[in-house]
KELUM-833596 format. One record per atom (N, C-alpha, C): chain; residue in three letters; x, y, z; residue number from 0; atom name. Coordinates in nm, 4 decimals. Last residue first. Layout:
BEGIN
A:ALA:X:Y:Z:NUM:CA
...
% end
This chain:
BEGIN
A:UNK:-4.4074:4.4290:-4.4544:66:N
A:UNK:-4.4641:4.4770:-4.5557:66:CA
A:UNK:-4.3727:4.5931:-4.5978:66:C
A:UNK:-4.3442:4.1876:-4.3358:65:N
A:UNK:-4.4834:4.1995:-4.2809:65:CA
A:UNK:-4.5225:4.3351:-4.3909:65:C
A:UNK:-4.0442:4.1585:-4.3379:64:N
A:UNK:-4.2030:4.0109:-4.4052:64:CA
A:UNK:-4.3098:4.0869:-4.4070:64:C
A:UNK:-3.9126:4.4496:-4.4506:63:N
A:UNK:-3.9741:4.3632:-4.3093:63:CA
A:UNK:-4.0360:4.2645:-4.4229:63:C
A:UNK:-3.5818:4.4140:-4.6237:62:N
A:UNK:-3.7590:4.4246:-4.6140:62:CA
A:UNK:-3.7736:4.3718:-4.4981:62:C
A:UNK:-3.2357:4.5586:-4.6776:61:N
A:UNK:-3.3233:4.4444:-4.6193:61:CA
A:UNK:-3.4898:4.5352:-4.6349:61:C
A:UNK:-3.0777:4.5934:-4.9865:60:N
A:UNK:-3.1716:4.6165:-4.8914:60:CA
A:UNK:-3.2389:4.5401:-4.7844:60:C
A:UNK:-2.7272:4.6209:-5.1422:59:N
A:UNK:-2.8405:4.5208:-5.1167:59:CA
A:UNK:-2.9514:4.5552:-4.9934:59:C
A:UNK:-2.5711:4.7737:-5.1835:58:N
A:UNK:-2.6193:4.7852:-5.2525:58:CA
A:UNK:-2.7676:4.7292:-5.1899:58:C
A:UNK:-2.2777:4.5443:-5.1210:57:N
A:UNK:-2.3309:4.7202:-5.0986:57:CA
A:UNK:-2.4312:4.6947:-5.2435:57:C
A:UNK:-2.2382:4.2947:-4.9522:56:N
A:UNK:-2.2453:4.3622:-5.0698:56:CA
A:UNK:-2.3009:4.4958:-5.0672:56:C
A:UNK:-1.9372:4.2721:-4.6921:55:N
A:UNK:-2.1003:4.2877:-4.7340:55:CA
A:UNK:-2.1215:4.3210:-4.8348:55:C
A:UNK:-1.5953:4.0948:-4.7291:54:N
A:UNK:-1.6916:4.2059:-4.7344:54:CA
A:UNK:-1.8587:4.1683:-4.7223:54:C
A:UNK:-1.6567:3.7044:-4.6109:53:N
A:UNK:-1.6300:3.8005:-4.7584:53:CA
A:UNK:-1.6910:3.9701:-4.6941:53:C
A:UNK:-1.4273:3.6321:-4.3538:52:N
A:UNK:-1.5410:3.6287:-4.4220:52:CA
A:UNK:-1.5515:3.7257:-4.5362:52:C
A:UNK:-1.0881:3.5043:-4.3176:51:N
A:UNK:-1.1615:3.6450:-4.2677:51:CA
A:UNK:-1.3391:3.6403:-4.3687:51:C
A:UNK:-1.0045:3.1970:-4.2572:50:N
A:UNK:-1.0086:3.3357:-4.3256:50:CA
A:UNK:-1.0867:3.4064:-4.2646:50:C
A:UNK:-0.8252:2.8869:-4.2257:49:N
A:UNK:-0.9068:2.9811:-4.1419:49:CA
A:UNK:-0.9412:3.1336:-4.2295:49:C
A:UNK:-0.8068:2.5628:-4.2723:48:N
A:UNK:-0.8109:2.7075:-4.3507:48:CA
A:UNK:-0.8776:2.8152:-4.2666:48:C
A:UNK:-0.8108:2.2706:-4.0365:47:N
A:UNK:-0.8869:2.3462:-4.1319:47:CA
A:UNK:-0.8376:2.5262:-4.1688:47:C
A:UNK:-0.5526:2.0500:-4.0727:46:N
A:UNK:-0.5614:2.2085:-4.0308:46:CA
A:UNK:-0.6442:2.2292:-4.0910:46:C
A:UNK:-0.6747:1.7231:-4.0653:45:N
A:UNK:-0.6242:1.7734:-4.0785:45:CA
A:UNK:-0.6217:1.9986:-4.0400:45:C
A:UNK:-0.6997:1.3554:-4.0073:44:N
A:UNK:-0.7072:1.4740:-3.9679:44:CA
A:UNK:-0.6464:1.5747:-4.0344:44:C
A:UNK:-0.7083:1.1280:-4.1540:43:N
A:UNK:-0.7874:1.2049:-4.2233:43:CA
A:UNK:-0.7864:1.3048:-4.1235:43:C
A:UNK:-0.4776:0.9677:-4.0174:42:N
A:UNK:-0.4646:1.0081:-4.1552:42:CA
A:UNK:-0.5484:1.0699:-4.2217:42:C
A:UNK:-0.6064:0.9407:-3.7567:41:N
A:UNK:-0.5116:1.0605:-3.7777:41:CA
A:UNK:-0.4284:1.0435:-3.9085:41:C
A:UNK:-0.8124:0.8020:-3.6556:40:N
A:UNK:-0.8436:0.8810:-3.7664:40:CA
A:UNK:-0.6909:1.0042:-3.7924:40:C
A:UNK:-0.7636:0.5657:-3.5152:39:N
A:UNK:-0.7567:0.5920:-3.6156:39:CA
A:UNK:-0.8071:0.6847:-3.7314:39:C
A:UNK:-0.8172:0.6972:-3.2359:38:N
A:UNK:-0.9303:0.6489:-3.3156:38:CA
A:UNK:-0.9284:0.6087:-3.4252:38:C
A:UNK:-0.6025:0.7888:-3.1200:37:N
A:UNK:-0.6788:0.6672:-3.1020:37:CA
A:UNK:-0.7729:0.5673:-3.1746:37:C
A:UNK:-0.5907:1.0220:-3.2558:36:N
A:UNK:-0.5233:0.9124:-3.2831:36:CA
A:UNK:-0.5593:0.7679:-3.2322:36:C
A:UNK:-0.7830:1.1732:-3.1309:35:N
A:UNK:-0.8006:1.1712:-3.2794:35:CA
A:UNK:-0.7294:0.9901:-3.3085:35:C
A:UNK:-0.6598:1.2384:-2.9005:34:N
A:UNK:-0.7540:1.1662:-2.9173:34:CA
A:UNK:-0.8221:1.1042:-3.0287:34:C
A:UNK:-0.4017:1.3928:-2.7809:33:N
A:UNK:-0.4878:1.3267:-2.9275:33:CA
A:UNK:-0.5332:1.2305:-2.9405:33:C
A:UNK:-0.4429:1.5510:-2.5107:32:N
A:UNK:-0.4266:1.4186:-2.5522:32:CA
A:UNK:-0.4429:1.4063:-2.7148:32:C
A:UNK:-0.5148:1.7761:-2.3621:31:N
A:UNK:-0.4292:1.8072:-2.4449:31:CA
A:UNK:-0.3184:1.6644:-2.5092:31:C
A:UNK:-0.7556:1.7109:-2.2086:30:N
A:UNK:-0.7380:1.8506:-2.3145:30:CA
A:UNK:-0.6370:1.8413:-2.3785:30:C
A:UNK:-0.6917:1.4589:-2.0562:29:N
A:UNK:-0.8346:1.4734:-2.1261:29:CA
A:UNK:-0.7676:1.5820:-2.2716:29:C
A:UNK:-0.4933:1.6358:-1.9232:28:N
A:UNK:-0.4779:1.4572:-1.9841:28:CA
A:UNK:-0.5684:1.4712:-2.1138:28:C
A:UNK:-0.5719:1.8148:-1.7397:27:N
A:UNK:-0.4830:1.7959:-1.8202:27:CA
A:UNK:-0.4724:1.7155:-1.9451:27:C
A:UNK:-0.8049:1.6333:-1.6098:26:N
A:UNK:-0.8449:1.7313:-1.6815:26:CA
A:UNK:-0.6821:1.7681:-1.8038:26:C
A:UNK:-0.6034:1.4366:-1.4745:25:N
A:UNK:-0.6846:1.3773:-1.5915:25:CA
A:UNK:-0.7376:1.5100:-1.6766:25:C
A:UNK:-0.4830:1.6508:-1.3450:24:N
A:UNK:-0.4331:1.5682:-1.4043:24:CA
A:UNK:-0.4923:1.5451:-1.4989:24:C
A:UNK:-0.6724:1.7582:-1.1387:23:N
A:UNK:-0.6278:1.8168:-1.2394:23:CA
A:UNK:-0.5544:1.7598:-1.3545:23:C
A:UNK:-0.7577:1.4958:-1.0289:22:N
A:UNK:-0.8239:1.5694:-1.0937:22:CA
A:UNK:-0.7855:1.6766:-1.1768:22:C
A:UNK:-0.5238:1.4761:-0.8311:21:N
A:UNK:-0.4951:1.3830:-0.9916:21:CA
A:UNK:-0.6357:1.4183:-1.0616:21:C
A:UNK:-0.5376:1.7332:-0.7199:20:N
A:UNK:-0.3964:1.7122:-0.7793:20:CA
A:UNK:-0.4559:1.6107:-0.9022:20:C
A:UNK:-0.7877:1.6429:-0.5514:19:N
A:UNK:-0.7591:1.7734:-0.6323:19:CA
A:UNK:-0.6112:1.7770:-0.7673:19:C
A:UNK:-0.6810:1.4233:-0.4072:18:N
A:UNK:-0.7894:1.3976:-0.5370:18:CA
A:UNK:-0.7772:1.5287:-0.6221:18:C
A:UNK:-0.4649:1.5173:-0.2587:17:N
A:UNK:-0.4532:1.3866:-0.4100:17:CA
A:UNK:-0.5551:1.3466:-0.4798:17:C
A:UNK:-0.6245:1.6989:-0.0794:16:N
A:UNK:-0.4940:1.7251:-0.2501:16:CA
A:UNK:-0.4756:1.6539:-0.3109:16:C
A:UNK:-0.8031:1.4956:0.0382:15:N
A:UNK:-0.8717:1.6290:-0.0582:15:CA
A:UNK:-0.7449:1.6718:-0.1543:15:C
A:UNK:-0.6023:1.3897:0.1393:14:N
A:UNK:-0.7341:1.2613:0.0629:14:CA
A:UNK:-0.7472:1.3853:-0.0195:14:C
A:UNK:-0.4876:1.5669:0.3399:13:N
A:UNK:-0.4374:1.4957:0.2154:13:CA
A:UNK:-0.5368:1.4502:0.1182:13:C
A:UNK:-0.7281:1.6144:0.4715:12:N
A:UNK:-0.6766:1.7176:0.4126:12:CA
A:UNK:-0.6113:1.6633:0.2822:12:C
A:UNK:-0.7547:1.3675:0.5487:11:N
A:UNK:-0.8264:1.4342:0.5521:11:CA
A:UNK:-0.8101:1.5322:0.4331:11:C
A:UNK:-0.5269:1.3872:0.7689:10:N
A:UNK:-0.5502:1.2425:0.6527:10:CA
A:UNK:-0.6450:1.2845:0.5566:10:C
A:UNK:-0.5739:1.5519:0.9594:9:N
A:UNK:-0.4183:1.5475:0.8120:9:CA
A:UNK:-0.4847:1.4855:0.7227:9:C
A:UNK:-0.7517:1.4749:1.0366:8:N
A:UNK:-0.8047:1.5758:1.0020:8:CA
A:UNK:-0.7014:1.5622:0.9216:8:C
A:UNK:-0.6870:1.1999:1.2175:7:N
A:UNK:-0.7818:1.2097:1.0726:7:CA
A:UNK:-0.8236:1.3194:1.0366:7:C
A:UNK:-0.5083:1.3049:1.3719:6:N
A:UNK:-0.4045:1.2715:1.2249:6:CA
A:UNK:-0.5516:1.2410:1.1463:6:C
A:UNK:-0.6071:1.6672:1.4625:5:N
A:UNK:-0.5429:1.4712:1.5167:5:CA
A:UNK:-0.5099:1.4305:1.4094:5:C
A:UNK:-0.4533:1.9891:1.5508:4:N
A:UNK:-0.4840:1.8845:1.4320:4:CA
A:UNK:-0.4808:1.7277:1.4427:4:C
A:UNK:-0.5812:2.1446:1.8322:3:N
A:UNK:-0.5084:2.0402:1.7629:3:CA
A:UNK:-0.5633:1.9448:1.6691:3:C
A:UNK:-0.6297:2.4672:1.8741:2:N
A:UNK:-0.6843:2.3779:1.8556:2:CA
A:UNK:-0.6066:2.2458:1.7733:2:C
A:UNK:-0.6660:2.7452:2.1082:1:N
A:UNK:-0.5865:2.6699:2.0574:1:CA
A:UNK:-0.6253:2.4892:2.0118:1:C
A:UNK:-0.8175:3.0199:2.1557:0:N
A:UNK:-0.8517:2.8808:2.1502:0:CA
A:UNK:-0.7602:2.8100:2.0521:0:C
% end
C-alpha cells in the first residue's frame, strides 16, 4: 500500500520542526543567558567557594530520644 504525502501532511510535519527547533532554542536561550544581568545584579554576583565538608568528630555518640 503505497501512500501519498498531500502538501497538508508536509505542512504538517514542518509546523512540528519549527516548533521543535525554536523550542529548543528558547530552552537554549533560557539556560545559558545571564539573567543575573538583567536584573542589575551583576555587581553583587559572584563564585561561591566550594569545599569539601569538615571530617566527623570521633568520639561523639548518637542516643535514641526514647531512651
Amino acid at each position: 500500500m503505497a501512500g501519498h504525502a498531500g502538501t497538508g501532511a508536509l505542512r504538517e510535519i514542518f509546523v512540528v520542526l519549527v516548533l521543535a527547533v525554536s523550542g529548543l532554542f528558547l530552552a537554549l536561550l533560557v539556560a545559558f543567558t545571564p539573567w543575573y544581568a538583567a536584573l542589575g545584579l551583576a555587581e553583587k554576583s559572584m563564585v561561591v567557594e566550594l569545599h569539601a565538608p569538615d571530617a566527623p568528630q570521633t568520639g561523639t555518640e548518637l542516643t535514641s530520644a526514647g531512651g
